[in-house]
N, CA, C and O atoms as a GROMACS GRO file, in nm:
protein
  552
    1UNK      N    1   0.086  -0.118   0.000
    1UNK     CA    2   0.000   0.000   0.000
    1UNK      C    3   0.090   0.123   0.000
    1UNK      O    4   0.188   0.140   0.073
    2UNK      N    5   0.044   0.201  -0.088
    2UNK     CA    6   0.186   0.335  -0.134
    2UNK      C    7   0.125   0.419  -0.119
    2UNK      O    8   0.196   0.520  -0.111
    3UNK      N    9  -0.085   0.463  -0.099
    3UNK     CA   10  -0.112   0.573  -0.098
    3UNK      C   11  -0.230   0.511  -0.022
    3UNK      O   12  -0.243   0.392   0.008
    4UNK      N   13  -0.326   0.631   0.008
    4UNK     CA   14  -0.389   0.645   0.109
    4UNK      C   15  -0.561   0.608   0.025
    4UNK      O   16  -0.662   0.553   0.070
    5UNK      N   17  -0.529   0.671  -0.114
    5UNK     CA   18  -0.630   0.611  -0.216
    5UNK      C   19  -0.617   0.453  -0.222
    5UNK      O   20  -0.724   0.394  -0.211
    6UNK      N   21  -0.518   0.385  -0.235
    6UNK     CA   22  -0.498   0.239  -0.212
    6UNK      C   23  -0.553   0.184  -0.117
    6UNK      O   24  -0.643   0.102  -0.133
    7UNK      N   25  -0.510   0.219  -0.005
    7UNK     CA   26  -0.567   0.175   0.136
    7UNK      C   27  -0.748   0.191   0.108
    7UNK      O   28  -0.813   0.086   0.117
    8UNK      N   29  -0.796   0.274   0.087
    8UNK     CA   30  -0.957   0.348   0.113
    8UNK      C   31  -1.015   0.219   0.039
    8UNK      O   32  -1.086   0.132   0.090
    9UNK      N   33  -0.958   0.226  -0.119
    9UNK     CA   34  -1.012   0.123  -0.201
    9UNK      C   35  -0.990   0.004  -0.151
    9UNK      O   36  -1.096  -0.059  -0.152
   10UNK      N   37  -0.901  -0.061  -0.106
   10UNK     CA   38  -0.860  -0.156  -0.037
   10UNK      C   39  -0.950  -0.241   0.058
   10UNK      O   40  -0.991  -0.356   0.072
   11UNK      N   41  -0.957  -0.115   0.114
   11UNK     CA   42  -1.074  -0.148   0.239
   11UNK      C   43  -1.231  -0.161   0.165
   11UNK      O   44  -1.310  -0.254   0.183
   12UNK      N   45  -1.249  -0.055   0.086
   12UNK     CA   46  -1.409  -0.085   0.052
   12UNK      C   47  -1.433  -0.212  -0.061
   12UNK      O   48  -1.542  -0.249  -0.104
   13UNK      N   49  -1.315  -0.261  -0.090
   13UNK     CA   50  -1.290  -0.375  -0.178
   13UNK      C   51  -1.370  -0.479  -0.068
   13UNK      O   52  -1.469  -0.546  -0.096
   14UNK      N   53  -1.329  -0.476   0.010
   14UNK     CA   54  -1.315  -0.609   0.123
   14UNK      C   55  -1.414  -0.566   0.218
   14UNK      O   56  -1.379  -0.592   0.333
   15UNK      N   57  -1.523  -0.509   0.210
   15UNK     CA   58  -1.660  -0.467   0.271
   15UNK      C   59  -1.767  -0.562   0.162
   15UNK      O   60  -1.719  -0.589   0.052
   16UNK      N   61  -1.903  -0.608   0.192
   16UNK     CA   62  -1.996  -0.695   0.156
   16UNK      C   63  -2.053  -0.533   0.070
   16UNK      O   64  -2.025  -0.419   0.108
   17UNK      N   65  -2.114  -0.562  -0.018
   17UNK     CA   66  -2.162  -0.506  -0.181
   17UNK      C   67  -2.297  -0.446  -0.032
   17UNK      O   68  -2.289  -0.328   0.002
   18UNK      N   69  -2.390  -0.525   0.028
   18UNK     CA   70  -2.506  -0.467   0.119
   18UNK      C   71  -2.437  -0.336   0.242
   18UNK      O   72  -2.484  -0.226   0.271
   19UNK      N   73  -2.337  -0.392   0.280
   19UNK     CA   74  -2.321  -0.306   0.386
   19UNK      C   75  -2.242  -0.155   0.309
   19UNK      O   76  -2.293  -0.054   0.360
   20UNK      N   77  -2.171  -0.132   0.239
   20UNK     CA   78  -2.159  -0.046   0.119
   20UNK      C   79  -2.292   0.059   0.109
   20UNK      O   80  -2.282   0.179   0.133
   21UNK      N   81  -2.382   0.012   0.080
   21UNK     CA   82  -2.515   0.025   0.000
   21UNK      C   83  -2.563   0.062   0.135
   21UNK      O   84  -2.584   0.183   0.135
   22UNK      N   85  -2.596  -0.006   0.279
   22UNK     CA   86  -2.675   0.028   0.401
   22UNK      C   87  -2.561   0.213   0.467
   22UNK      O   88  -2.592   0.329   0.493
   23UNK      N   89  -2.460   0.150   0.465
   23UNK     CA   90  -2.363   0.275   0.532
   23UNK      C   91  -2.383   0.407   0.480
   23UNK      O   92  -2.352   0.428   0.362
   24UNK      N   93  -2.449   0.532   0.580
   24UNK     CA   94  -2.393   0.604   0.521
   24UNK      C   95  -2.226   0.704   0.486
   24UNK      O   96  -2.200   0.802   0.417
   25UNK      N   97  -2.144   0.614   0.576
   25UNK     CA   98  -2.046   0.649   0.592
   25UNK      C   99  -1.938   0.560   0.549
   25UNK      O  100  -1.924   0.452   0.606
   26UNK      N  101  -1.839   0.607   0.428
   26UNK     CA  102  -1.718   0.576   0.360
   26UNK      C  103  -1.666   0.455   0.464
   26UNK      O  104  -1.644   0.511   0.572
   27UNK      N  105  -1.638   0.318   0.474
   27UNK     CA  106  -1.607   0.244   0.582
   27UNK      C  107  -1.432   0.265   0.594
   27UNK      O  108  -1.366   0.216   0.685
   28UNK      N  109  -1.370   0.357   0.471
   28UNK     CA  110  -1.204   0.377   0.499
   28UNK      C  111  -1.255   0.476   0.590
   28UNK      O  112  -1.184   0.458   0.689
   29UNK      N  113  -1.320   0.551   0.612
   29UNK     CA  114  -1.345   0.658   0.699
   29UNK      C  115  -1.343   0.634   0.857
   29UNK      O  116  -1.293   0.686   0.957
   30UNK      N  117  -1.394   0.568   0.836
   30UNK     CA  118  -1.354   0.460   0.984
   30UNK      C  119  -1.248   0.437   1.005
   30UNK      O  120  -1.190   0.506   1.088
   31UNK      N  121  -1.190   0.347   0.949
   31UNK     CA  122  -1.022   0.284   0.931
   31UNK      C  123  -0.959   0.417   0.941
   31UNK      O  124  -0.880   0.413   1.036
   32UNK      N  125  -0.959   0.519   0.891
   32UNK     CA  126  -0.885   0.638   0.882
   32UNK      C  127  -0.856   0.756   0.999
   32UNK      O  128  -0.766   0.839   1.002
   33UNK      N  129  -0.988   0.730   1.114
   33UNK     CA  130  -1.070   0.791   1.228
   33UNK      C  131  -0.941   0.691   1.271
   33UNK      O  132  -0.831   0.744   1.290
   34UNK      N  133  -0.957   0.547   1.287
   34UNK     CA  134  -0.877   0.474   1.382
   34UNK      C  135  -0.731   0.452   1.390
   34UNK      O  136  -0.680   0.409   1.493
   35UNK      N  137  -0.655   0.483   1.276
   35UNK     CA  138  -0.515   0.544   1.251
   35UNK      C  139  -0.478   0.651   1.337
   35UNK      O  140  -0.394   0.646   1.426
   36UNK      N  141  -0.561   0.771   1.294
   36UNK     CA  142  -0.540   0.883   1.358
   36UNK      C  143  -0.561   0.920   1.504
   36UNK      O  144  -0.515   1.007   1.579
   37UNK      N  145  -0.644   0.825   1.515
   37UNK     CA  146  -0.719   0.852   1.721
   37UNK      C  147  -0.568   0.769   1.764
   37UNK      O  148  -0.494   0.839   1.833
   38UNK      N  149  -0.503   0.602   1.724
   38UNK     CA  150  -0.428   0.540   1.772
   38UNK      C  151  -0.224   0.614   1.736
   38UNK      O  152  -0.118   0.596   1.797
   39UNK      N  153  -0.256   0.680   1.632
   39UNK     CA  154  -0.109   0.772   1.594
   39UNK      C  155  -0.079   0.874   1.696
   39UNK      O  156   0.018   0.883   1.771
   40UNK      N  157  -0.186   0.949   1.682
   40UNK     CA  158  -0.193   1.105   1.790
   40UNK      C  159  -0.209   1.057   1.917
   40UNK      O  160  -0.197   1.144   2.004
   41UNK      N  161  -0.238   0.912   1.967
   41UNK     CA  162  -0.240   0.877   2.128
   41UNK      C  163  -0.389   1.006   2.164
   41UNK      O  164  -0.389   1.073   2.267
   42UNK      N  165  -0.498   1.016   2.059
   42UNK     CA  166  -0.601   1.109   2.075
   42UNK      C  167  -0.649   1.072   2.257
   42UNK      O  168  -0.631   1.144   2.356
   43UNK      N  169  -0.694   0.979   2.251
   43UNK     CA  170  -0.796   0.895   2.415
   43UNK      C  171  -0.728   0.957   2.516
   43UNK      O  172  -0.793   1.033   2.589
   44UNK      N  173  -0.556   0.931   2.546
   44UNK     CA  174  -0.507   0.948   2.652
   44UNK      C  175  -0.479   1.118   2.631
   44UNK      O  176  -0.451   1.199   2.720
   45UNK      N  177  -0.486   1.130   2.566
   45UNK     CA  178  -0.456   1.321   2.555
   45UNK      C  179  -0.583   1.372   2.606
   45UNK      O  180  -0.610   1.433   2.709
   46UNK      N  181  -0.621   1.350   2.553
   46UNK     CA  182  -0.777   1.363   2.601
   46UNK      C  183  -0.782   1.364   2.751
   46UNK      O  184  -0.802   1.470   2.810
   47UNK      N  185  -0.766   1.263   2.808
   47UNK     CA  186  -0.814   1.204   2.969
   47UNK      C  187  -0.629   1.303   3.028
   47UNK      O  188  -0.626   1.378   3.125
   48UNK      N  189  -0.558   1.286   2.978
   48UNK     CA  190  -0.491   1.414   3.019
   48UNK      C  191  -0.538   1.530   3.085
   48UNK      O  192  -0.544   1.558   3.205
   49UNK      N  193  -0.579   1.611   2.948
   49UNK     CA  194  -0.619   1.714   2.964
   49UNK      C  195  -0.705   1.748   3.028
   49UNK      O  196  -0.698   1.853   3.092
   50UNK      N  197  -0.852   1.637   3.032
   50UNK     CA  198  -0.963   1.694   3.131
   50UNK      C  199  -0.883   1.658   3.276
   50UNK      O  200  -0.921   1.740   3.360
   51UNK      N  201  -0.790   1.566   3.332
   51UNK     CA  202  -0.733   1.621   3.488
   51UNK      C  203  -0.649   1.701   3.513
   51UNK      O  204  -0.603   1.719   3.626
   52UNK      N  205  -0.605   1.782   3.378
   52UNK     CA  206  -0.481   1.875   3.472
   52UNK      C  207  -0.592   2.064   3.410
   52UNK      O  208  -0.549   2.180   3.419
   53UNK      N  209  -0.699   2.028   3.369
   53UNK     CA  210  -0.874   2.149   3.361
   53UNK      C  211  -0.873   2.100   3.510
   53UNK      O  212  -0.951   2.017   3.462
   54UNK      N  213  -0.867   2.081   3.590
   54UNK     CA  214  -0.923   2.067   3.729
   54UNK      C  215  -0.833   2.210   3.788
   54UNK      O  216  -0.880   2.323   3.803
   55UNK      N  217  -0.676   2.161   3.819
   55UNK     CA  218  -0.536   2.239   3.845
   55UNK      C  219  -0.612   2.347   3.800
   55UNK      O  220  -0.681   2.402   3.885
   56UNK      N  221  -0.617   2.416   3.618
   56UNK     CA  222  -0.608   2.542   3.564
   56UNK      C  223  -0.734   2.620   3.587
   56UNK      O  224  -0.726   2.740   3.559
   57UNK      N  225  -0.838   2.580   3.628
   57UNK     CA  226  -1.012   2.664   3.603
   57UNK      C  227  -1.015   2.682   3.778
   57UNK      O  228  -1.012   2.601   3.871
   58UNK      N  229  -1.021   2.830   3.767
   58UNK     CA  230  -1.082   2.886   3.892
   58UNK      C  231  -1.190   2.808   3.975
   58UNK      O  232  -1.250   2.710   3.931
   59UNK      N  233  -1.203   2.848   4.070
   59UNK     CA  234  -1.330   2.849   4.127
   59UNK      C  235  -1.477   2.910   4.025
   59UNK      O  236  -1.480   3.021   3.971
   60UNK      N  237  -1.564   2.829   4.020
   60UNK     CA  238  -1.688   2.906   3.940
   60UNK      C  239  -1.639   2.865   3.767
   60UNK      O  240  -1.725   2.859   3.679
   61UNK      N  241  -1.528   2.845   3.745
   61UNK     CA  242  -1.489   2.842   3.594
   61UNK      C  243  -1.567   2.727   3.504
   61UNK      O  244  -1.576   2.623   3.568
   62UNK      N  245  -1.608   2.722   3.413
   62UNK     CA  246  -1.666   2.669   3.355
   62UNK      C  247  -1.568   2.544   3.269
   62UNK      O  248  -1.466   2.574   3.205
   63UNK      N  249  -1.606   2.444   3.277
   63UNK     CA  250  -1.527   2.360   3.112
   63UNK      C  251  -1.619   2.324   3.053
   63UNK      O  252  -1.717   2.261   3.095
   64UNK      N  253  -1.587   2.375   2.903
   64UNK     CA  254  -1.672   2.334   2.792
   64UNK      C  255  -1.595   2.242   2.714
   64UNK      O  256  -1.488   2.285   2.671
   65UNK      N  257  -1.641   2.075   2.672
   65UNK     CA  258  -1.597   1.972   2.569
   65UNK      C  259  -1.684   1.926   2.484
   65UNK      O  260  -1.777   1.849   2.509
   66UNK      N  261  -1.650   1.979   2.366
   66UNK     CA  262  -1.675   1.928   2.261
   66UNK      C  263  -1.642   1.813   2.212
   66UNK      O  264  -1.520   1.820   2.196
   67UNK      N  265  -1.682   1.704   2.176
   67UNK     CA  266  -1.694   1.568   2.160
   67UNK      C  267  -1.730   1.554   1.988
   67UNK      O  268  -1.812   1.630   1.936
   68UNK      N  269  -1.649   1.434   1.897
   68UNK     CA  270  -1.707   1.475   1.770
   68UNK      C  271  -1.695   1.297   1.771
   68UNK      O  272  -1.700   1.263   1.653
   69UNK      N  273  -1.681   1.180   1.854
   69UNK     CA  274  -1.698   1.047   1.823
   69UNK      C  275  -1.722   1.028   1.977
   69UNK      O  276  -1.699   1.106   2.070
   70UNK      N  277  -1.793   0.861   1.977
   70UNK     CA  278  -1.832   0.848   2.110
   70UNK      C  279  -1.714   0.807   2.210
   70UNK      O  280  -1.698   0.837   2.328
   71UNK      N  281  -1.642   0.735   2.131
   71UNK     CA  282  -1.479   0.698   2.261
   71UNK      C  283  -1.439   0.845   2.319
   71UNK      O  284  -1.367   0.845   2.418
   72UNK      N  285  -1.485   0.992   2.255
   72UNK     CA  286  -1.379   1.049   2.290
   72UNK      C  287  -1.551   1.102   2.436
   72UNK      O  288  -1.549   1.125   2.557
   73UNK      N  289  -1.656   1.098   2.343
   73UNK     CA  290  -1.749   1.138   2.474
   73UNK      C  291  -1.802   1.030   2.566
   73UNK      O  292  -1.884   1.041   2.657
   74UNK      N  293  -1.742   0.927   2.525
   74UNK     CA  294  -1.774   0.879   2.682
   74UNK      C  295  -1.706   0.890   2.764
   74UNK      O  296  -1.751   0.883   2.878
   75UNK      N  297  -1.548   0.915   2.741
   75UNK     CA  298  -1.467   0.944   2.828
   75UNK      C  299  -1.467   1.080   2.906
   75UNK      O  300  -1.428   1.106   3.019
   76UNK      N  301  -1.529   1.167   2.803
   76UNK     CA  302  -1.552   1.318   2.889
   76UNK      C  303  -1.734   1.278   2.994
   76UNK      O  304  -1.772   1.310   3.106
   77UNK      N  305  -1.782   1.217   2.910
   77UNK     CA  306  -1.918   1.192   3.012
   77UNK      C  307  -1.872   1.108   3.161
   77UNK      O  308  -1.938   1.144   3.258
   78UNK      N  309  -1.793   1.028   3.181
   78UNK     CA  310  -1.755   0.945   3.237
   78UNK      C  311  -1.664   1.056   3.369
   78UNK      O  312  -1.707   1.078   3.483
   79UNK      N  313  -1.573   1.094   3.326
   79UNK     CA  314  -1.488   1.230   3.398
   79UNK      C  315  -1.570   1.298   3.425
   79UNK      O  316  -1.570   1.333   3.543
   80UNK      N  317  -1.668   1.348   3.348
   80UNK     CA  318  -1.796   1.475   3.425
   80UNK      C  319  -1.845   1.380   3.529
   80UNK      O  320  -1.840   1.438   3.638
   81UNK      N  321  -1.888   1.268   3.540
   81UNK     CA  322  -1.983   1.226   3.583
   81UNK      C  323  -1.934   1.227   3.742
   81UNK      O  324  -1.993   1.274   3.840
   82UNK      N  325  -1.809   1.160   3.736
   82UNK     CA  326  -1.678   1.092   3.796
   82UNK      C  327  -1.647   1.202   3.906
   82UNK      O  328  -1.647   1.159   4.022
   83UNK      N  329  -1.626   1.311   3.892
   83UNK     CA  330  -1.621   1.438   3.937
   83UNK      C  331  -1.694   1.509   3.989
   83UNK      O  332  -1.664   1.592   4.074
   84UNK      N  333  -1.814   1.484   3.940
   84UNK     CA  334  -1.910   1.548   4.065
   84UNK      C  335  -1.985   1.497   4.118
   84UNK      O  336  -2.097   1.539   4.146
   85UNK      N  337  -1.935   1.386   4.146
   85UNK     CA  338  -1.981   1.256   4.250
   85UNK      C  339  -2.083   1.184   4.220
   85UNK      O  340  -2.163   1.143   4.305
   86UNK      N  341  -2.091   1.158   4.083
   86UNK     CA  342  -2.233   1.013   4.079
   86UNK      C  343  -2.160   0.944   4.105
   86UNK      O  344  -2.047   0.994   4.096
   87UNK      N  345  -2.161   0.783   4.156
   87UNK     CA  346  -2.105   0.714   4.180
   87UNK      C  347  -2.101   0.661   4.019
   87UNK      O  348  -2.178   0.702   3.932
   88UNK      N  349  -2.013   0.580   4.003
   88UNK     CA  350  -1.976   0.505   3.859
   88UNK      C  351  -1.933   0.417   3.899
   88UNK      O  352  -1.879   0.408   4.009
   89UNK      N  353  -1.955   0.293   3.785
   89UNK     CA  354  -1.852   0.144   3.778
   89UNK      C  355  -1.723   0.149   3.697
   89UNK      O  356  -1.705   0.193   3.583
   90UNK      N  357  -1.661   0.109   3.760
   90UNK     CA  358  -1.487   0.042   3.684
   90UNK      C  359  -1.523   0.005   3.567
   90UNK      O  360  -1.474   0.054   3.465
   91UNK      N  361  -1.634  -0.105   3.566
   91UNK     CA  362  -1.636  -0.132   3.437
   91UNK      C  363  -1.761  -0.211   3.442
   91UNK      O  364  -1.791  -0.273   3.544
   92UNK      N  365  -1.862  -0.211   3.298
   92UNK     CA  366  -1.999  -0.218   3.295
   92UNK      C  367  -2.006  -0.429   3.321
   92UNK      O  368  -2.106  -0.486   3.366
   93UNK      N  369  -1.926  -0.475   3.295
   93UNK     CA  370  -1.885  -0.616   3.336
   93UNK      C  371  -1.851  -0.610   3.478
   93UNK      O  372  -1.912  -0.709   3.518
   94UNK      N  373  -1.821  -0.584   3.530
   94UNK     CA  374  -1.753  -0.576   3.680
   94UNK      C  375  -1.872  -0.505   3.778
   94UNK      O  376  -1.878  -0.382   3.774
   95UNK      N  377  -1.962  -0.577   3.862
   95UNK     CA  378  -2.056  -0.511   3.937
   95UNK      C  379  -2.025  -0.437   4.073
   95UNK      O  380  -2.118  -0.394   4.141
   96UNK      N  381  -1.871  -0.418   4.121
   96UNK     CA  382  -1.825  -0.376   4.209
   96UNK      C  383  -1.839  -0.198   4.188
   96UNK      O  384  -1.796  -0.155   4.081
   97UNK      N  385  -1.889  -0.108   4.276
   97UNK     CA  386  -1.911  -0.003   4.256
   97UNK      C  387  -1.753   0.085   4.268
   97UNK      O  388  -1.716   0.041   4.377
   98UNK      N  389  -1.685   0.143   4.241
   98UNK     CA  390  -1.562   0.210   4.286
   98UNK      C  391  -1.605   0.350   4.371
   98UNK      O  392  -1.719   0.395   4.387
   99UNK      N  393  -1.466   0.411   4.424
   99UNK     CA  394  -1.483   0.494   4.533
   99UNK      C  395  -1.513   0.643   4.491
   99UNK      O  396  -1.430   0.676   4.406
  100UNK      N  397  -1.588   0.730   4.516
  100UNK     CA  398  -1.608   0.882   4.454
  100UNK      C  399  -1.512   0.924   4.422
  100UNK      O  400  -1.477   0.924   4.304
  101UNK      N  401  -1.429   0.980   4.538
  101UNK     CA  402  -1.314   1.052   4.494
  101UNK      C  403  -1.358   1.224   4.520
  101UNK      O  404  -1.457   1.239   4.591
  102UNK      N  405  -1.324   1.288   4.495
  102UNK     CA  406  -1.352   1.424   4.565
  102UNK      C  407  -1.432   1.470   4.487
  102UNK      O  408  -1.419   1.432   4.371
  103UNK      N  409  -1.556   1.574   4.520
  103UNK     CA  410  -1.597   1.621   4.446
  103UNK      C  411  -1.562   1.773   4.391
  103UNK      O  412  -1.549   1.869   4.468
  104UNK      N  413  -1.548   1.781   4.248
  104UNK     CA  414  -1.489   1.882   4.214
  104UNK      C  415  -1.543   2.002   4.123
  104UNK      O  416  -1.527   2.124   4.120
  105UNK      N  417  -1.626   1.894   4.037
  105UNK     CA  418  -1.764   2.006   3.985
  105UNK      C  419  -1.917   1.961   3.954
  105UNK      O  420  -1.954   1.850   3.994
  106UNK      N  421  -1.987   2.026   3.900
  106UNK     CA  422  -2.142   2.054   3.936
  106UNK      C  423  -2.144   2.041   3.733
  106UNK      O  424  -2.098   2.113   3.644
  107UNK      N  425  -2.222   1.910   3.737
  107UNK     CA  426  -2.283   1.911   3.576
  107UNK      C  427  -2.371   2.025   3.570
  107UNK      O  428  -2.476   2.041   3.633
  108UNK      N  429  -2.290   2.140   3.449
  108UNK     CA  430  -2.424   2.222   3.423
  108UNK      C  431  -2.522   2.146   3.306
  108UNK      O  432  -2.645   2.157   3.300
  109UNK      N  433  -2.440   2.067   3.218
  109UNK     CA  434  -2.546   2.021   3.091
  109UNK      C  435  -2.576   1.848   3.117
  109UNK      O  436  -2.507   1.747   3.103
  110UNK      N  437  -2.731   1.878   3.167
  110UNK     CA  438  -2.709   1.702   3.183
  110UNK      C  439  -2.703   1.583   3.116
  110UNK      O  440  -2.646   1.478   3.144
  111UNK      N  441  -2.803   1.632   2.974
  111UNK     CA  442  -2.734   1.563   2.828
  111UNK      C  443  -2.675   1.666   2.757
  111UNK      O  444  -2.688   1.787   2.771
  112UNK      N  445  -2.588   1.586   2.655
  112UNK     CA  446  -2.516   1.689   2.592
  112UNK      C  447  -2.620   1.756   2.499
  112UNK      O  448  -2.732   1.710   2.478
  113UNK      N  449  -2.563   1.884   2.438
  113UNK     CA  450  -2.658   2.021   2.384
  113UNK      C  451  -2.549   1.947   2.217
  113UNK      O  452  -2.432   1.912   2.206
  114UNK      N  453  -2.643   1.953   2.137
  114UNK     CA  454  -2.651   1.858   2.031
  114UNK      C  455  -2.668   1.989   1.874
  114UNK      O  456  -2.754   2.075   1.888
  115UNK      N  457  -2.605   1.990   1.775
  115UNK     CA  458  -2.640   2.105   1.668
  115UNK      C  459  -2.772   2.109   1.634
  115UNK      O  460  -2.829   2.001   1.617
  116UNK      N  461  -2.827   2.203   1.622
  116UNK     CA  462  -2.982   2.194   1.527
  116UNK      C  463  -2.984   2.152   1.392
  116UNK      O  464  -2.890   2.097   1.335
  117UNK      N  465  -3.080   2.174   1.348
  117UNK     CA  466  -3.089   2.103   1.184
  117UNK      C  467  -3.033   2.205   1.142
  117UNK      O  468  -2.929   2.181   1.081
  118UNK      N  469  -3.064   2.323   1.152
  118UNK     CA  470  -3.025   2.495   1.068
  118UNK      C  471  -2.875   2.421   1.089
  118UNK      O  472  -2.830   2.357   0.994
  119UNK      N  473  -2.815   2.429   1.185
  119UNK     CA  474  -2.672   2.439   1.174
  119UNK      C  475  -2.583   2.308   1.103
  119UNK      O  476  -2.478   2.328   1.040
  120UNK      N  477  -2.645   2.166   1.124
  120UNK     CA  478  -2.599   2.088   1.068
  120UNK      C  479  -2.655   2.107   0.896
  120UNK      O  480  -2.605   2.022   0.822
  121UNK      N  481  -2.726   2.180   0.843
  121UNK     CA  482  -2.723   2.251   0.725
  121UNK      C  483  -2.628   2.316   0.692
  121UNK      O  484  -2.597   2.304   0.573
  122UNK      N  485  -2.565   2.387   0.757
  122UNK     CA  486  -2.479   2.503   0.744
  122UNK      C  487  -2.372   2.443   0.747
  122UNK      O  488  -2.298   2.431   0.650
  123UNK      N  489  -2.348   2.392   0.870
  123UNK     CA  490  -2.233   2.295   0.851
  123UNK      C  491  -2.217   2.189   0.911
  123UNK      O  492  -2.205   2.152   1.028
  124UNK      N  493  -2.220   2.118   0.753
  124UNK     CA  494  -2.224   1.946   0.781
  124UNK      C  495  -2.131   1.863   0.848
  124UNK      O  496  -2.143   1.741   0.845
  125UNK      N  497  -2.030   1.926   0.916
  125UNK     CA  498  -1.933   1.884   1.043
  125UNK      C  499  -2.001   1.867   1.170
  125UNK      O  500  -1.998   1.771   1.246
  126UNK      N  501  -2.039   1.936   1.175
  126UNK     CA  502  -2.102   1.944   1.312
  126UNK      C  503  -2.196   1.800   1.361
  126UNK      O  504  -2.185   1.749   1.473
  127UNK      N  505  -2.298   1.745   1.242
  127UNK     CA  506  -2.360   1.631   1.311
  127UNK      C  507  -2.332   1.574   1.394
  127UNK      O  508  -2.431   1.555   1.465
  128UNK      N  509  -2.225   1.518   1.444
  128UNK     CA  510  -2.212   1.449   1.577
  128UNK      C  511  -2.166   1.499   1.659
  128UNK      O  512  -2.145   1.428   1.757
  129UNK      N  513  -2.124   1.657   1.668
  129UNK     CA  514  -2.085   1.707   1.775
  129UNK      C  515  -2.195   1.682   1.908
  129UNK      O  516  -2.316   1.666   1.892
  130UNK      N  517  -2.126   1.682   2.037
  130UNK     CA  518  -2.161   1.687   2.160
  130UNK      C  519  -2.125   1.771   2.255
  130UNK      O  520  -2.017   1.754   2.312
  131UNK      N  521  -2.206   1.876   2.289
  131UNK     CA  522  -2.127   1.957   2.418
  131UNK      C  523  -2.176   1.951   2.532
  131UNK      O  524  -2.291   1.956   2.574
  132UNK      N  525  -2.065   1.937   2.584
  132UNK     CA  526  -2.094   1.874   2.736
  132UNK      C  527  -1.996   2.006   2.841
  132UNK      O  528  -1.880   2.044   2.825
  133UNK      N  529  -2.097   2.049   2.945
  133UNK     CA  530  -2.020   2.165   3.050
  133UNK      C  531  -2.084   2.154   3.154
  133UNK      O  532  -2.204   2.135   3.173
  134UNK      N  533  -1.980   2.168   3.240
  134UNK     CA  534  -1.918   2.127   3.388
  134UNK      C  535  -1.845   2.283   3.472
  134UNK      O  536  -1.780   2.368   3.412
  135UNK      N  537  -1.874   2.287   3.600
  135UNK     CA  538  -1.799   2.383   3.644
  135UNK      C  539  -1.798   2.362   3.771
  135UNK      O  540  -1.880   2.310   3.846
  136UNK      N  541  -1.644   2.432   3.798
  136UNK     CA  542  -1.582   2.388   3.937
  136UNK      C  543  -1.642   2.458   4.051
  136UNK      O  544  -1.690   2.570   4.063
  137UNK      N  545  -1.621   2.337   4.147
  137UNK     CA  546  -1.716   2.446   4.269
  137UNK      C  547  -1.600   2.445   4.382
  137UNK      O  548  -1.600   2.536   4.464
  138UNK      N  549  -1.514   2.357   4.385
  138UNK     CA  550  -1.402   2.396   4.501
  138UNK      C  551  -1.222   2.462   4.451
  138UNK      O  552  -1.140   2.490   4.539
   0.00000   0.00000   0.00000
């Protein structure tokens, strides 16, 4: 594979003729999402950054995350959640509850605030955006 057109075709070569036809989304597009999230180390930058937003935002300060795939918003839903004390599981297999941990902020948005139609008109990026905001209370 020498180009990135190779690879795309490659991949939609080796997809079923139905699922092609059902998708509305390019399936190298996928493959291409998962290069780039696993190259850039995207997940852990991510979970970085929302614990050392704790350190930098005042008292009262707001964090706003924008989310544009679900690995990257469940991990910010999960940290919001995590943080201002719902209790959460380790893991949805594992029925052991884990420990709070301090509480540090107050969900202002309790589902995420989602584009309108006007705007995903305007601009067709946006469809899967998610914004999700949180603000510190200690």
């Amino acid at each position: 594979i020498n180009s990135t057109k190779e690879l795309a075709n490659l991949i939609n070569d080796s997809m079923p003729s139905f699922a092609l036809k059902t998708n509305k989304i390019n399936p190298a597009t996928k493959t291409f999402q998962a290069l780039r999230i696993y190259v850039n180390d995207e997940l852990n930058v991510l979970k970085l950054a929302l614990e050392k937003s704790i350190n930098i935002l005042n008292k009262e300060g707001k964090l706003l995350v924008v989310s544009f795939q679900s690995l990257e918003d469940r991990i910010v839903k999960d940290f919001f959640n995590h943080k201002s004390g719902k209790r959460w599981r380790s893991s949805r297999h594992y029925p052991e509850l884990v420990d709070n941990g301090p509480i540090t902020f107050k969900i202002i948005t309790k589902k995420p605030i989602r584009p309108t139609e006007q705007e995903i008109n305007s601009n067709p990026r946006s469809r899967s955006a998610k914004l999700r905001v949180v603000q510190k209370i200690n």
